[in-house]
C-alpha positions in Angstrom: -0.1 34.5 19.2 -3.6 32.7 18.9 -6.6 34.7 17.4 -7.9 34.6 21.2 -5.2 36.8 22.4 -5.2 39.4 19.5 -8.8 40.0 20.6 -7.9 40.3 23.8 -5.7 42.8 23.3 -7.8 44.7 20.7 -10.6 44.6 23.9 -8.3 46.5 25.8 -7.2 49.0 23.4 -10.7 49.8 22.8 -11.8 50.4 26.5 -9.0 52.3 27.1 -9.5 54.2 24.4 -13.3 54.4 25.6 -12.2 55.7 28.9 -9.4 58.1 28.2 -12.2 59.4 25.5 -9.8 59.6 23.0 -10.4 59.4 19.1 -8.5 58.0 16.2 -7.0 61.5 15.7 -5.5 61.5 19.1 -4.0 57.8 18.5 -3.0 58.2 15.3 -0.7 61.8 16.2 0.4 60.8 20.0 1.6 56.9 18.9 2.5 57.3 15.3 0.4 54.5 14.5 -1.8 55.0 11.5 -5.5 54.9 11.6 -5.8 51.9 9.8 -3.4 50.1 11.8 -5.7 51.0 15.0 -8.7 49.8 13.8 -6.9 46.6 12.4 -5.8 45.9 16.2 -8.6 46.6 17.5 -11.0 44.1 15.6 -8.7 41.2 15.6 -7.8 41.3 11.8 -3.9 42.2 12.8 -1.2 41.1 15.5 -0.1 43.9 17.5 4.3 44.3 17.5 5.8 44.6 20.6 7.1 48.2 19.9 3.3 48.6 19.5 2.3 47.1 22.5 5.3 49.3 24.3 3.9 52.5 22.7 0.4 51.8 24.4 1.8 51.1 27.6 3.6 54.3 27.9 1.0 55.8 26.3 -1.8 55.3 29.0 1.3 55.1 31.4 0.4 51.4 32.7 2.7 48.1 32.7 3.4 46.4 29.6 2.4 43.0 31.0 -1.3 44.2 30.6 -0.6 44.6 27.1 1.6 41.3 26.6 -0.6 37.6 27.2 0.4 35.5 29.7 2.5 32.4 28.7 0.5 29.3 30.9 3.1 27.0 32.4 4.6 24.2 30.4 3.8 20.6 32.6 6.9 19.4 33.6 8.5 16.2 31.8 8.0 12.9 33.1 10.2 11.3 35.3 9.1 8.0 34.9 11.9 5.4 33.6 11.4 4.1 30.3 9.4 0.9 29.7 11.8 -2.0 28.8 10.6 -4.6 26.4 11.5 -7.9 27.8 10.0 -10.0 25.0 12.7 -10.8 22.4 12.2 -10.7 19.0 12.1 -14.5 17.3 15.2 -15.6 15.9 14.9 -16.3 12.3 14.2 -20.4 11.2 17.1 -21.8 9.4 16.5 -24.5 6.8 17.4 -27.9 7.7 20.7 -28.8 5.8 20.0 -30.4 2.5 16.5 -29.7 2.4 15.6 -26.7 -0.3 12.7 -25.1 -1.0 11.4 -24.9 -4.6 11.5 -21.2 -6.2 8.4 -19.5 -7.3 8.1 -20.1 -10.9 8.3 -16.3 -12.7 4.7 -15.6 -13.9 5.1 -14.4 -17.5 6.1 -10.8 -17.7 3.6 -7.8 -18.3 2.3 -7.1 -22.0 3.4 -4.1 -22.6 1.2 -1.1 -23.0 -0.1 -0.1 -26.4 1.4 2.8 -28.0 -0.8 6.2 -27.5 -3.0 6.9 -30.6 -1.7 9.0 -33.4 -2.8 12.8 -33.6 -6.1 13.0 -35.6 -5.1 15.3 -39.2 -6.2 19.0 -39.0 -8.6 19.4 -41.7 -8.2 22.9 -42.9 -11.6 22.6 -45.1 -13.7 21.7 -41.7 -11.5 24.2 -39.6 -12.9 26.8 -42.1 -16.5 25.8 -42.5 -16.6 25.4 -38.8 -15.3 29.4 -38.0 -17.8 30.4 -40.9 -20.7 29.2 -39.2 -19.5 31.0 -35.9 -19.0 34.4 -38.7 -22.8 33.7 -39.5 -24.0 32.9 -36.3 -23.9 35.0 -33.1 -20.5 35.7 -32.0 -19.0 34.8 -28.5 -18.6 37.5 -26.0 -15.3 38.3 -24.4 -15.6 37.1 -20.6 -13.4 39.4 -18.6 -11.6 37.9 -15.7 -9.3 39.9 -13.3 -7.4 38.7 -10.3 -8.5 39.1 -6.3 -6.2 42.1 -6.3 -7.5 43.7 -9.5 -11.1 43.0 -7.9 -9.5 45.2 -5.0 -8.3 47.7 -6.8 -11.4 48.6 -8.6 -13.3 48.3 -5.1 -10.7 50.6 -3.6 -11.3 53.2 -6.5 -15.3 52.9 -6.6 -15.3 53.8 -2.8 -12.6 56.4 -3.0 -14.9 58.3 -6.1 -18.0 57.7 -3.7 -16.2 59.2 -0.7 -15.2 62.0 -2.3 -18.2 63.4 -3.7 -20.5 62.3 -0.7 -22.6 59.9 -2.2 -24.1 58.5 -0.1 -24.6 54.4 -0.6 -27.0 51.5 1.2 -25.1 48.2 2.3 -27.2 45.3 2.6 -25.8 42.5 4.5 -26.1 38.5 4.7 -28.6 39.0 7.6 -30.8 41.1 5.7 -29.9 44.3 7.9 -29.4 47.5 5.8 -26.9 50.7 6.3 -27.6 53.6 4.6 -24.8 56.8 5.0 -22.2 58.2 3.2 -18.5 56.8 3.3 -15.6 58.4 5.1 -12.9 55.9 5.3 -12.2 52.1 4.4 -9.9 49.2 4.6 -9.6 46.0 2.9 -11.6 44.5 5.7 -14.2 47.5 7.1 -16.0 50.4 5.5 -16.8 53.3 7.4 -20.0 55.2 6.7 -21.6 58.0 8.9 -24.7 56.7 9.3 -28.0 58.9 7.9 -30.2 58.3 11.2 -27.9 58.5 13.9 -25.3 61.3 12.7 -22.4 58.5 14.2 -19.8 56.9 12.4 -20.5 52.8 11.7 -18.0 50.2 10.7 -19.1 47.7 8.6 -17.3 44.8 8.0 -17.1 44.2 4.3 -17.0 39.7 5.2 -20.7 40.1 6.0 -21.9 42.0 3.6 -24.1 41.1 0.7 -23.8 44.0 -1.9 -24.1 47.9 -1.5 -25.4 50.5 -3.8 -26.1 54.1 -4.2 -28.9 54.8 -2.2 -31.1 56.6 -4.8 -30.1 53.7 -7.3 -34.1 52.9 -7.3 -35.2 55.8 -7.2 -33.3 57.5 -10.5 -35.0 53.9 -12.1 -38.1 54.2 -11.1 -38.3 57.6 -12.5 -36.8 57.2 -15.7 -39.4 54.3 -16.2 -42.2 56.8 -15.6 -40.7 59.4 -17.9 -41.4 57.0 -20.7 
């Protein structure tokens, strides 16, 4: 199914949703479809099953066929004989009895290529003098590196502590546009935050986001500077 339809159908789950005025709690116990799943659907980011799309039928009691895209009809094949090719292809020249052609002389063969160089001696004496002068110089720092799933794992943790003892955190994103609110759920793909003006619940996708912090980050430095 193309990225079109998913939409399409995420759309219609929403405005049903919007009309029935039901929430993600209602969903989430009536379909046996978890939350995450829901949102998923309705933003695109997953392709609904068709058990899924039968559960939402019968759920809002309408025909699955407004929950299933619409194949568009496949042009039927040509009829149209195939093209013959009347021009034959040119019979090969035969050499004239008696008459032969010369062969090419063989060009003298390749040099061969020289043999790779030999490896270069260790020197133990320079090996030493050269980690001495790293001992008496400044040392190297470790540079950690983790994988894109250890990346998520520590995300998924940071968010989780956050969420649990309310802190609430500001999200600045590529556009410049800044969320401030504290964090009640998340995927890999959103974070949802209810927001500190409007009392509602936001989703933020995490794609078009810049960073996020904690929202008195600045302030706790700004006094510490002044208590010096």
């Amino acid at each position: 199914m193309s990225s079109s339809e998913a939409f399409n159908f995420g759309r219609k789950i929403k405005e049903l949703k919007k009309q029935h005025k039901k929430g993600y709690v209602d969903l989430t116990a009536d379909l046996k479809i978890s939350r995450d799943r829901i949102i998923q659907l309705e933003e695109g980011e997953r392709e609904p099953t068709d058990v899924e799309r039968q559960k939402f039928a019968a759920y809002y009691n309408l025909p699955l066929d407004e929950f299933t895209p619409q194949n568009p009809p496949q042009p039927a094949p040509s009829q149209a004989a195939p093209r013959l090719n009347n021009n034959p292809a040119p019979r090969p020249t035969q050499a004239a009895p008696g008459n032969f052609s010369p062969r090419p002389a063989i060009s003298n063969p390749p040099a061969s290529r020289p043999a790779p160089p030999a490896p270069r001696p260790t020197n133990k004496a320079e090996g030493k003098n050269s980690s001495d002068a790293k001992e008496g110089g400044e040392q190297s720092k470790p540079v950690m590196k983790y994988t894109a799933e250890q990346l998520g794992d520590i995300e998924s943790a940071y968010l989780r502590k956050q969420r649990d003892l309310k802190v609430p955190l500001t999200f600045t994103f590529l556009n410049g546009k800044e969320f401030t609110g504290v964090v009640v759920d998340f995927t890999p793909f959103t974070v949802h935050i209810i927001d500190q003006e409007t009392k509602q619940e936001i989703i933020l996708r995490k794609l078009a986001m810049a960073f996020y912090r904690k929202a008195d980050a600045f302030a706790e430095a700004n006094e510490g500077k002044g208590g010096e």
